[in-house]
C-alpha positions as CSV (number, residue, x, y, z in Angstrom):
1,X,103.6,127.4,25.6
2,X,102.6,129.6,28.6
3,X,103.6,128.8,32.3
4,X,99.9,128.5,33.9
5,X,99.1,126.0,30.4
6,X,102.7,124.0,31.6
7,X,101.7,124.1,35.0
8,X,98.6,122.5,34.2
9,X,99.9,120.1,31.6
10,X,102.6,118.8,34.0
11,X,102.9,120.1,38.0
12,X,103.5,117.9,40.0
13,X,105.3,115.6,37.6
14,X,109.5,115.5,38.1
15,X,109.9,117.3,34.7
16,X,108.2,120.0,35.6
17,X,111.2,122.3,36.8
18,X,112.7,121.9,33.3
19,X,109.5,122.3,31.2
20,X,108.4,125.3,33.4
21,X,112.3,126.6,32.5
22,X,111.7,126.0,28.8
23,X,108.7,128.1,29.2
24,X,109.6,131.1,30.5
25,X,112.9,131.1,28.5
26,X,110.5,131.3,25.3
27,X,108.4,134.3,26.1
28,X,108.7,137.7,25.2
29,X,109.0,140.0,27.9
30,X,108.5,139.6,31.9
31,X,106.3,136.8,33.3
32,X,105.5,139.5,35.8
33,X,103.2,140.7,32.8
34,X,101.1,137.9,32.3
35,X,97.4,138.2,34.1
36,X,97.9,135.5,36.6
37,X,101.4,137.1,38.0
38,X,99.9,140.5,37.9
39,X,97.3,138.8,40.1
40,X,99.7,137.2,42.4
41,X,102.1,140.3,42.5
42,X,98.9,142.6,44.1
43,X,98.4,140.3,46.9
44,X,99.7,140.8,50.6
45,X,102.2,138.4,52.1
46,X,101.3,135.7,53.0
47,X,97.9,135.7,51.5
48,X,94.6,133.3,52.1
49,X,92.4,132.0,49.8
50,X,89.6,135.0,50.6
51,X,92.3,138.1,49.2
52,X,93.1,135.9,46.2
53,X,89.4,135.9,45.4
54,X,89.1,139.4,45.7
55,X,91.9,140.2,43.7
56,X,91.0,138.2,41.2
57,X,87.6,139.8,41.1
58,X,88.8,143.1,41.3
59,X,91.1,142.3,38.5
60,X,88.8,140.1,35.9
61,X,86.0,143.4,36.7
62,X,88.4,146.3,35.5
63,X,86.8,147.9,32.7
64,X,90.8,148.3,31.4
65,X,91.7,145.4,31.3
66,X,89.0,144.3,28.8
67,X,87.8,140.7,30.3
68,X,84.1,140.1,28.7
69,X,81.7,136.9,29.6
70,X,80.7,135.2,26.2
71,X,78.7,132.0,26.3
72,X,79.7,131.4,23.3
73,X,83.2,130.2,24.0
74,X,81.5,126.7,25.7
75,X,84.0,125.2,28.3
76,X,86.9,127.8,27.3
77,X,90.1,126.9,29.1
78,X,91.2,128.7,32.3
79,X,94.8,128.7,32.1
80,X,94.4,131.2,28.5
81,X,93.1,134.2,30.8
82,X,96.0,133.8,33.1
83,X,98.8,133.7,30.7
84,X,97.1,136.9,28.8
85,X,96.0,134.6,25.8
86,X,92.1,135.0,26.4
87,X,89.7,137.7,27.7
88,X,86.2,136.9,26.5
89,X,84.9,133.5,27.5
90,X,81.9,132.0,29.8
91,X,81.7,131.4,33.7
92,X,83.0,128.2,33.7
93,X,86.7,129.3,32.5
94,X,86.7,132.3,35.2
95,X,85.8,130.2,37.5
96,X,88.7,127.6,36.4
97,X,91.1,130.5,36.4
98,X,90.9,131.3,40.3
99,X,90.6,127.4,41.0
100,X,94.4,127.6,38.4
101,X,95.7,130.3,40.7
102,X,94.9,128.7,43.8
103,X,96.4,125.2,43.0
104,X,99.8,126.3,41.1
105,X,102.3,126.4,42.9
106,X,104.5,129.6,44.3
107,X,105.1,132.5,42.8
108,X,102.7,131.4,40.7
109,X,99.3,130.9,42.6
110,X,98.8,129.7,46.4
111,X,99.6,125.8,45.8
112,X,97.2,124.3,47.9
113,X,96.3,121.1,46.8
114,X,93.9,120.1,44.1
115,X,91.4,118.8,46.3
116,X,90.6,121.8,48.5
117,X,90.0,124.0,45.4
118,X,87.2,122.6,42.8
119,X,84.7,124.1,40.4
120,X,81.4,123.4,40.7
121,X,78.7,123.7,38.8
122,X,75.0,124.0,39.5
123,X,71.8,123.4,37.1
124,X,69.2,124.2,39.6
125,X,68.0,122.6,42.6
126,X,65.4,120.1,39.7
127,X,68.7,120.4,37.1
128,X,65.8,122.8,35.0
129,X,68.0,125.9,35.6
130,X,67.5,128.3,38.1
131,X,66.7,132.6,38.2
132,X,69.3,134.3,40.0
133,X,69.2,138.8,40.8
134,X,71.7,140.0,38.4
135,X,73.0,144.0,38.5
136,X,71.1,145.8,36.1
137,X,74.4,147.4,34.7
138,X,75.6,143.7,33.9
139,X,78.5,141.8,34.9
140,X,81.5,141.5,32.5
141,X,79.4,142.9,29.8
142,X,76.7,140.0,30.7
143,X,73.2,142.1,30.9
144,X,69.8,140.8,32.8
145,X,68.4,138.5,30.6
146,X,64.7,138.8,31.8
147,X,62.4,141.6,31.2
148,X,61.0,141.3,35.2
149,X,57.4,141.9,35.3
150,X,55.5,143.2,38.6
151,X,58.6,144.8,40.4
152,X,60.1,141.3,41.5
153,X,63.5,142.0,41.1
154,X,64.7,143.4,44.4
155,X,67.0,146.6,45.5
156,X,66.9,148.0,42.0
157,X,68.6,144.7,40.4
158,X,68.0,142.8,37.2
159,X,67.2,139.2,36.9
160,X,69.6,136.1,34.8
161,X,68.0,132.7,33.6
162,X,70.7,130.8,33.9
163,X,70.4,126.8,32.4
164,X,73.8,126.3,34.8
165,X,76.4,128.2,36.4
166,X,80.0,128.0,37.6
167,X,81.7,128.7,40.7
168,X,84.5,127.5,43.1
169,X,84.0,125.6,46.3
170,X,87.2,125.9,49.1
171,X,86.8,125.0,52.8
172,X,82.7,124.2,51.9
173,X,81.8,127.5,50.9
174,X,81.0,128.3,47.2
175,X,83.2,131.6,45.5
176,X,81.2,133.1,42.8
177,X,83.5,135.1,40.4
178,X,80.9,136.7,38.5
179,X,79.0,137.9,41.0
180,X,81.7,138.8,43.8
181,X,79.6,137.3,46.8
182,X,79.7,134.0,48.2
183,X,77.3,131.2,49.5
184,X,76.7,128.5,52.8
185,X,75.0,126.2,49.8
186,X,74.7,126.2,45.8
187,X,71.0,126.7,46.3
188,X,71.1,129.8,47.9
189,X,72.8,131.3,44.4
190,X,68.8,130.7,43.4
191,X,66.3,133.4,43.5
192,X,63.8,131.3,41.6
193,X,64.2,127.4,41.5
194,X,63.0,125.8,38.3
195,X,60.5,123.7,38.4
196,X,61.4,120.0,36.7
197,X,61.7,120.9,32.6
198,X,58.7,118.4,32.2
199,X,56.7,120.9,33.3
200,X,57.5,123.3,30.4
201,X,54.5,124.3,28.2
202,X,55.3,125.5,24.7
203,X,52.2,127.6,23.0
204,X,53.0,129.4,19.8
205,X,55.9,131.3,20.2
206,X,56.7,131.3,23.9
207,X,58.0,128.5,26.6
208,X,56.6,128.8,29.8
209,X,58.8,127.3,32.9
210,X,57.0,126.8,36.0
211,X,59.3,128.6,39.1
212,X,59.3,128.0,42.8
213,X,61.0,130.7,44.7
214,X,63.2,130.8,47.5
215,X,61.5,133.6,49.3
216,X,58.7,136.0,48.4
217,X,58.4,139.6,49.8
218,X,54.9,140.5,50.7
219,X,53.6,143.2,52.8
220,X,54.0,142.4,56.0
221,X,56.8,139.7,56.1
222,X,58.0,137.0,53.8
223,X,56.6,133.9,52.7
224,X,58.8,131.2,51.3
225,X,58.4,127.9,49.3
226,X,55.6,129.8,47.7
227,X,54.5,127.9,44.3
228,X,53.1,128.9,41.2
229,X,55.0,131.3,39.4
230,X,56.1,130.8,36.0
231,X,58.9,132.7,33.2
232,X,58.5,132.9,29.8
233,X,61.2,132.1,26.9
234,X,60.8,133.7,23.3
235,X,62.0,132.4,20.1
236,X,64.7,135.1,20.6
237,X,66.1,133.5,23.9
238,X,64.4,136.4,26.2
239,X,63.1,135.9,29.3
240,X,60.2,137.3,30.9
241,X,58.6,137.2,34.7
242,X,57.7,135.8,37.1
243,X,53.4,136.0,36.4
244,X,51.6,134.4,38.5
245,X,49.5,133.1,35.8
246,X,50.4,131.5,32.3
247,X,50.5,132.2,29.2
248,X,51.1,136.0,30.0
């Protein structure tokens, strides 16, 4: 048993000295090693929430150090990643790790209390999903799952139908791990909103999603709440669009 796995299983609980104790005394090696002390060890003194979320970043986004999204692994655990047990996994469990390392308790993460850190999800504004700008490069070996038609994607970036994502709320902002940026509002995380999923059409091979964007650039300014855009899904789980006409 790993400390950030004890520390979940049994801070703030009176036997938590001794089982933390019994931990440590049964690895091999430094607890300095593990991910989540490495983490801890880089940061300034005293640190805030905003520097552990960089580091964190900075550290989870080291090609070196091998960490790889993988939606596979559905609602992996975050404690693994800090105590070096797991590197590939989905959003959720990165997420979970920086919400770990802010809640345990010295040296081990900030320890500020459980309900000022959370993870949150978000399904889209309808709960259909929602199309966020994604780096064309990818993100922790996740690549743009949408072949963008019409030169929507903006500043050179890719675009990511995501059915939900994961991120961490402090102090009512929202941390987003895998894209290093944060948000006033889980909505904003939304390039394209989709539409409710009864309005999915499914003809032959392809699903069509009808979209409503946040904000559309035209020439001469920006429009927003504009309507009728749609994406496509293929039987092999690619994405194409927006068209402003369907099927396409």
């Amino acid at each position: 048993m790993k400390p950030y796995r004890i520390i979940k299983d049994y801070y703030p609980s009176p036997v938590f000295k001794a089982k933390m104790e019994e931990s440590i005394k049964g690895l091999q090696g430094s607890v300095e090693n593990l991910p989540g002390m490495k983490i801890m060890n880089s940061l300034p003194k005293p640190v805030n929430f905003q520097q552990l979320f960089d580091s964190f970043v900075a550290f989870i986004s080291q090609q070196q150090n091998g960490y790889k999204w993988d939606g596979t692994v559905r609602r992996g655990e975050a404690e693994p990643i800090l105590d070096g047990e797991l590197k590939q996994t989905e959003c959720g469990a990165f997420a979970g790790a920086l919400v770990a390392l802010a809640q345990a308790p010295p040296p081990f993460g900030l320890g500020l209390p459980k309900s000022d850190v959370t993870k949150e999800p978000y399904y889209g504004r309808d709960k259909g999903g929602f199309v966020s700008l994604h780096p064309a490069g990818g993100i922790l070996g996740l690549h743009p799952n949408v072949n963008a038609m019409g030169g929507h994607a903006l500043g050179g970036e890719g675009l990511y139908f995501w059915d939900s994502h994961k991120v961490v709320k402090y102090q009512n902002r929202f941390y987003d791990v895998m894209y290093d940026t944060t948000y006033p509002r889980l909505e904003d995380m939304a390039l394209y909103h989709v539409l409710d999923n009864q309005n999915a059409v499914s003809l032959e091979q392809f699903t069509y999603y009808q979209v409503e964007p946040t904000q559309v650039h035209v020439a001469g300014g920006i429009v927003y709440g504009r309507k009728g855009y749609w994406f496509k899904k293929g039987l092999d789980s690619r994405y194409a669009g927006p068209s402003e006409s369907m099927p396409f």
